[in-house]
C-alpha positions, 0 to 999 in steps of 0.5 A: 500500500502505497503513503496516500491511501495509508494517510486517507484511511489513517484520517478516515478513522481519527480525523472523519476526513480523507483529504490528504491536505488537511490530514498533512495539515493537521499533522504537521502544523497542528501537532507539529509533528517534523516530517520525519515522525509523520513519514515513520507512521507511515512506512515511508521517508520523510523526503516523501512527506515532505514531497507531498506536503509541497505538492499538496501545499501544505504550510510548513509549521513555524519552527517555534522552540518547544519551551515557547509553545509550552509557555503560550500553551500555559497561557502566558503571552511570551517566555518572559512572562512565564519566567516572571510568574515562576520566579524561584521554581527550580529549573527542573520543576520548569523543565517538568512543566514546560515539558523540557529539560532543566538544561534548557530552562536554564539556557532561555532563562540566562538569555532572558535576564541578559536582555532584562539588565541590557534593557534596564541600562539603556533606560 
């Protein structure tokens, strides 16, 4: 069986929708899953994926850090805000919730207070 009737019939049964596009779509940007990981339920390459994705003119998917997302998920507006809120939670209890690691917390904390005292003194 070839990638089209399989992803037809994978959204015939969780979407109610066999158009390949929205399906793509739904995939992609919706789940932000990369091509690759699409391509994997499916027995074939990502290069497939993505070959149909550009024939079907599917839209690629902002590439927006995870710990973003997870920030604007939980209802804060940008990571800023979520970093204001939080002040004095350990790294790996933001990790946990912004479903990376503590490693990374700290990377985009560190930035953040960089640009924090950057803008204080240009004030």
């Amino acid at each position: 069986m070839k990638f089209l009737p399989r992803l037809r019939e994978w959204g015939s049964k969780k979407l109610g929708s066999d158009d390949p596009k929205a399906i793509l779509t739904h995939l992609h940007v919706k789940q932000g899953k990369a091509p690759q990981k699409i391509g994997d339920m499916f027995a074939v390459t990502g290069r497939t994926v993505r070959l149909w994705m550009g024939l079907l003119g599917v839209p690629l998917r902002s590439v927006e850090p995870q710990i973003v997302r997870s920030a604007k998920e939980l209802g804060f507006g940008d990571l800023g805000k979520y970093f204001q809120a939080r002040w004095g939670w350990s790294y790996e209890r933001m990790g946990e919730e912004l479903k990376v690691t503590p490693v990374t917390v700290s990377d985009y904390y560190e930035e953040y207070v960089k640009e924090v005292v950057s803008e204080g003194t240009r004030k």
